[in-house]
FIKOLZA-1660 file (N, C-alpha, C; in steps of 0.1 Angstrom, whole numbers, plus 5000, padded with zeros to 4 digits):
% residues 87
   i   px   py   pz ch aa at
   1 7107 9549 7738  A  X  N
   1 7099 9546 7726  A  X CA
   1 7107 9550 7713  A  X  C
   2 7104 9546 7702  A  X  N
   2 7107 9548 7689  A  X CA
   2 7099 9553 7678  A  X  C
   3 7099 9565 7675  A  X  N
   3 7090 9570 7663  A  X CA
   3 7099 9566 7645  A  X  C
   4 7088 9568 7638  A  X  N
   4 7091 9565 7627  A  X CA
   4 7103 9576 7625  A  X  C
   5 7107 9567 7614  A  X  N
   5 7121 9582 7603  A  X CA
   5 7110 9595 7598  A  X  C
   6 7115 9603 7601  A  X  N
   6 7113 9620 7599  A  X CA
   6 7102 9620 7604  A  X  C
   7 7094 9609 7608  A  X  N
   7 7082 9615 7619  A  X CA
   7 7086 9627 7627  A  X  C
   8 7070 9634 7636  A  X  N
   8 7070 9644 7650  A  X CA
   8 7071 9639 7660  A  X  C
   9 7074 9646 7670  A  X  N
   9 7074 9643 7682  A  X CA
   9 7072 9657 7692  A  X  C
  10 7056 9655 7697  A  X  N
  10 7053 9673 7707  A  X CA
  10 7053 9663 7722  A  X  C
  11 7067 9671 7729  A  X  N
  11 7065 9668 7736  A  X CA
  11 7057 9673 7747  A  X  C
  12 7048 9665 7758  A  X  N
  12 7041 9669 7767  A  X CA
  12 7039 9681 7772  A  X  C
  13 7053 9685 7777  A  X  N
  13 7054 9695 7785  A  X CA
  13 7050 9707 7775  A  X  C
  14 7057 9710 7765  A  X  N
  14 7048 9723 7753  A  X CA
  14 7036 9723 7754  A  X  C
  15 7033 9711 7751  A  X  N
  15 7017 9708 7749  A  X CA
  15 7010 9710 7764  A  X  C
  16 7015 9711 7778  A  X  N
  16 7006 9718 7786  A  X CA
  16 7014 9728 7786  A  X  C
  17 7023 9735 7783  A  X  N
  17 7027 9747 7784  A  X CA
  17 7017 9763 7776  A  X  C
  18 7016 9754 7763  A  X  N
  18 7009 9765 7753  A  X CA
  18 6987 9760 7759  A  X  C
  19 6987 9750 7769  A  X  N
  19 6970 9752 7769  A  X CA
  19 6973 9761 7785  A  X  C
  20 6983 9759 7790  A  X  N
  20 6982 9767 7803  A  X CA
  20 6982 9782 7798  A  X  C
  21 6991 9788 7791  A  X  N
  21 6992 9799 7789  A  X CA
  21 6982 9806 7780  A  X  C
  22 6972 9798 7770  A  X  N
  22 6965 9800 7763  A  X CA
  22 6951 9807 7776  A  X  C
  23 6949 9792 7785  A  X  N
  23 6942 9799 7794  A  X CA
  23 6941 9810 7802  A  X  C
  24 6956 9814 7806  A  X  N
  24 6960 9824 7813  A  X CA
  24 6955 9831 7805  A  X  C
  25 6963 9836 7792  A  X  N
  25 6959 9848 7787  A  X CA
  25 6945 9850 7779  A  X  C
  26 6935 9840 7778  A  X  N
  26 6923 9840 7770  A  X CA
  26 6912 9840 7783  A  X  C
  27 6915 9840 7797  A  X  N
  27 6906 9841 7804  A  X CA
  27 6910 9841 7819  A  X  C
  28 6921 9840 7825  A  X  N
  28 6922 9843 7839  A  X CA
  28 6928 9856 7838  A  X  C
  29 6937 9859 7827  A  X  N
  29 6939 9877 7830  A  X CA
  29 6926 9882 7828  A  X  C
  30 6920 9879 7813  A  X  N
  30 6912 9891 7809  A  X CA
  30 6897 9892 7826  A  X  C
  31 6893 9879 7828  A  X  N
  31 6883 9884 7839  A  X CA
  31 6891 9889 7851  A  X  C
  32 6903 9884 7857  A  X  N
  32 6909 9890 7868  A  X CA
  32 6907 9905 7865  A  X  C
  33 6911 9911 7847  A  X  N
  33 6911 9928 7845  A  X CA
  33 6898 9933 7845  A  X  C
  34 6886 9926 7842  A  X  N
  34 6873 9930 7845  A  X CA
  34 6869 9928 7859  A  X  C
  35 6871 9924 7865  A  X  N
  35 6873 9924 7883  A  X CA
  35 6878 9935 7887  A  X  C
  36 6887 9941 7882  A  X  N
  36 6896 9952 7888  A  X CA
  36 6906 9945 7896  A  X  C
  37 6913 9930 7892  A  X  N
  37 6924 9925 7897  A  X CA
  37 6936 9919 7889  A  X  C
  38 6935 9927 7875  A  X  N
  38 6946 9919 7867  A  X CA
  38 6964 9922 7873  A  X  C
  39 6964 9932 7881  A  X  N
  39 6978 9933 7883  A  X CA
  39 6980 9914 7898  A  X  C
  40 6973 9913 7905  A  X  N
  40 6968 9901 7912  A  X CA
  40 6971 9886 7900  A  X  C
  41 6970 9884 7887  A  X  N
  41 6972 9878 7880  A  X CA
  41 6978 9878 7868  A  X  C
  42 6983 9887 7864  A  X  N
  42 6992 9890 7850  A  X CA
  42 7004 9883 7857  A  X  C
  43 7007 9886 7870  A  X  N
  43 7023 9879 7876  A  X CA
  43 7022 9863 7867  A  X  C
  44 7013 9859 7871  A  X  N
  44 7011 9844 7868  A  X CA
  44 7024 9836 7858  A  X  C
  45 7020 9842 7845  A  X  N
  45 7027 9836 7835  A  X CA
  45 7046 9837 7834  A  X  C
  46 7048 9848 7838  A  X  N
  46 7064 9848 7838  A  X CA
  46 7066 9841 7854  A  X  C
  47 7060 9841 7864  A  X  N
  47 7061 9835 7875  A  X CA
  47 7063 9814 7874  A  X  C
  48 7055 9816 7868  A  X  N
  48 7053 9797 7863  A  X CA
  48 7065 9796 7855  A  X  C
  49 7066 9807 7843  A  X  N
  49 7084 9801 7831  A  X CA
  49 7096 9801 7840  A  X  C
  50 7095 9809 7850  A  X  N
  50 7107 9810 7858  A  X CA
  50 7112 9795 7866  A  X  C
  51 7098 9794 7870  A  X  N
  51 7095 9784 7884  A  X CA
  51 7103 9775 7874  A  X  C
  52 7113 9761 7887  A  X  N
  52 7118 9749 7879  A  X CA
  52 7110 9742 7878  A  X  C
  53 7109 9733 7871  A  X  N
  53 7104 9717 7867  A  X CA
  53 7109 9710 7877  A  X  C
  54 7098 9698 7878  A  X  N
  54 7098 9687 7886  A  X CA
  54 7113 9682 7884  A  X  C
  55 7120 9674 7876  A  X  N
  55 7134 9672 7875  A  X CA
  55 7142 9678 7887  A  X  C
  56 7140 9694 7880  A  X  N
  56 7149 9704 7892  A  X CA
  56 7145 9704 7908  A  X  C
  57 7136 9704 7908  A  X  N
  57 7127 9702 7920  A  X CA
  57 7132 9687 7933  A  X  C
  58 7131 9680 7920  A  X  N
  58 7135 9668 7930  A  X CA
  58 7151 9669 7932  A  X  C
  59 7162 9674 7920  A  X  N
  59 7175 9678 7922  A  X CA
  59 7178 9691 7937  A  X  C
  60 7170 9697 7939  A  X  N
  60 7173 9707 7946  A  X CA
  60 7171 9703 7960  A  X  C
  61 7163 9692 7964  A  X  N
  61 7153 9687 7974  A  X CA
  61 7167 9679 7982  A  X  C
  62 7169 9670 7968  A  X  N
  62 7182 9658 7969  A  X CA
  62 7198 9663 7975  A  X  C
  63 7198 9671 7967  A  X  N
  63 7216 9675 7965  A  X CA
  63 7214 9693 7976  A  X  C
  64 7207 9701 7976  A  X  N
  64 7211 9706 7981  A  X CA
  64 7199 9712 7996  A  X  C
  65 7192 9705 7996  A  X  N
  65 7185 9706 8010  A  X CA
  65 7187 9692 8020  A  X  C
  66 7192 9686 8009  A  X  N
  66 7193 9670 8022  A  X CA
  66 7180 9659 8026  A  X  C
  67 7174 9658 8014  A  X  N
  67 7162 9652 8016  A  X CA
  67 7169 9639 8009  A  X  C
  68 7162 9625 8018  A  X  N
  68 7166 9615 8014  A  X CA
  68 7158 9605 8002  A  X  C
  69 7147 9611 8003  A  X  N
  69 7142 9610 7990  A  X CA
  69 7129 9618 7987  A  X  C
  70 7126 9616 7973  A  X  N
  70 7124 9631 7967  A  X CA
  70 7114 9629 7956  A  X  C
  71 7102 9631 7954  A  X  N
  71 7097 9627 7943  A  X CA
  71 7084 9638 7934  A  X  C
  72 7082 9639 7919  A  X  N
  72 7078 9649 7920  A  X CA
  72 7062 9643 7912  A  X  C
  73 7054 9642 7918  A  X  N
  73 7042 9638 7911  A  X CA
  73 7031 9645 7905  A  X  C
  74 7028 9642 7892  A  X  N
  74 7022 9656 7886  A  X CA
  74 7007 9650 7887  A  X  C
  75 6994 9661 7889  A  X  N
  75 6986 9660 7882  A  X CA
  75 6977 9666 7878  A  X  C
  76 6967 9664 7875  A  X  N
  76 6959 9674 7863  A  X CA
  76 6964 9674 7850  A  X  C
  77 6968 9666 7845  A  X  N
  77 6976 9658 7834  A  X CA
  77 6986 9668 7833  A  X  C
  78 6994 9673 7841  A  X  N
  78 7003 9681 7840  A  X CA
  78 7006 9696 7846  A  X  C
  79 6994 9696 7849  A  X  N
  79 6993 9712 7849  A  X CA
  79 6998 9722 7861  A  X  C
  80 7000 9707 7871  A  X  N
  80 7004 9710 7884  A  X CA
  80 7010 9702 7890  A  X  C
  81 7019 9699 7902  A  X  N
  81 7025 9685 7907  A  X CA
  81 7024 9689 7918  A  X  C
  82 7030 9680 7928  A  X  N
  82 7035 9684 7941  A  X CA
  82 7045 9675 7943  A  X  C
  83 7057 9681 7950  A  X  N
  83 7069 9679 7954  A  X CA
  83 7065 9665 7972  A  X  C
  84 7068 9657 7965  A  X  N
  84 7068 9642 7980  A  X CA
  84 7083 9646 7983  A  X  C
  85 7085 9650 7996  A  X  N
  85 7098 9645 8001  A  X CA
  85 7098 9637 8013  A  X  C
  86 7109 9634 8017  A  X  N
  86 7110 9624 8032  A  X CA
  86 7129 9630 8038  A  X  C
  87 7128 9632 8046  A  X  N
  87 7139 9634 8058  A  X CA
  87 7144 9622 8060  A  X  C
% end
């Protein structure tokens, strides 16, 4: 696609990046810490930035496990995918 001259552009992935983390930190840590189970969920957030993206995912599947095809389908409008492979 094509945006206008000096138009924005947010792409997707920020945009579920800052509502996932928003959530994490505005309500699955703070009740996991009123539970008495925030160390069980604080991992969460640096756990996910680490984790690769679907891209990588299907590169890793492809090139270095030997999967003949490889696909990564997201949903929850992003928030989650799961990795299709085939042997």
């Amino acid at each position: 696609r094509e945006g206008r001259k000096g138009g924005k552009l947010i792409t997707r992935p920020r945009v579920i990046n800052t509502f996932r983390n928003f959530c994490l930190d505005s309500f699955v840590v703070p009740v996991a810490t009123v539970c008495g189970l925030r160390d069980e969920y604080a991992y969460l957030k640096p756990s996910i930035k680490g984790y690769p993206d679907g891209d990588a995912l299907v590169a890793m599947a492809r090139d270095g496990a030997g999967f003949k095809q490889a696909e990564f389908v997201e949903m929850a409008g992003g928030l989650m995918g799961a990795l299709v492979l085939e042997k």
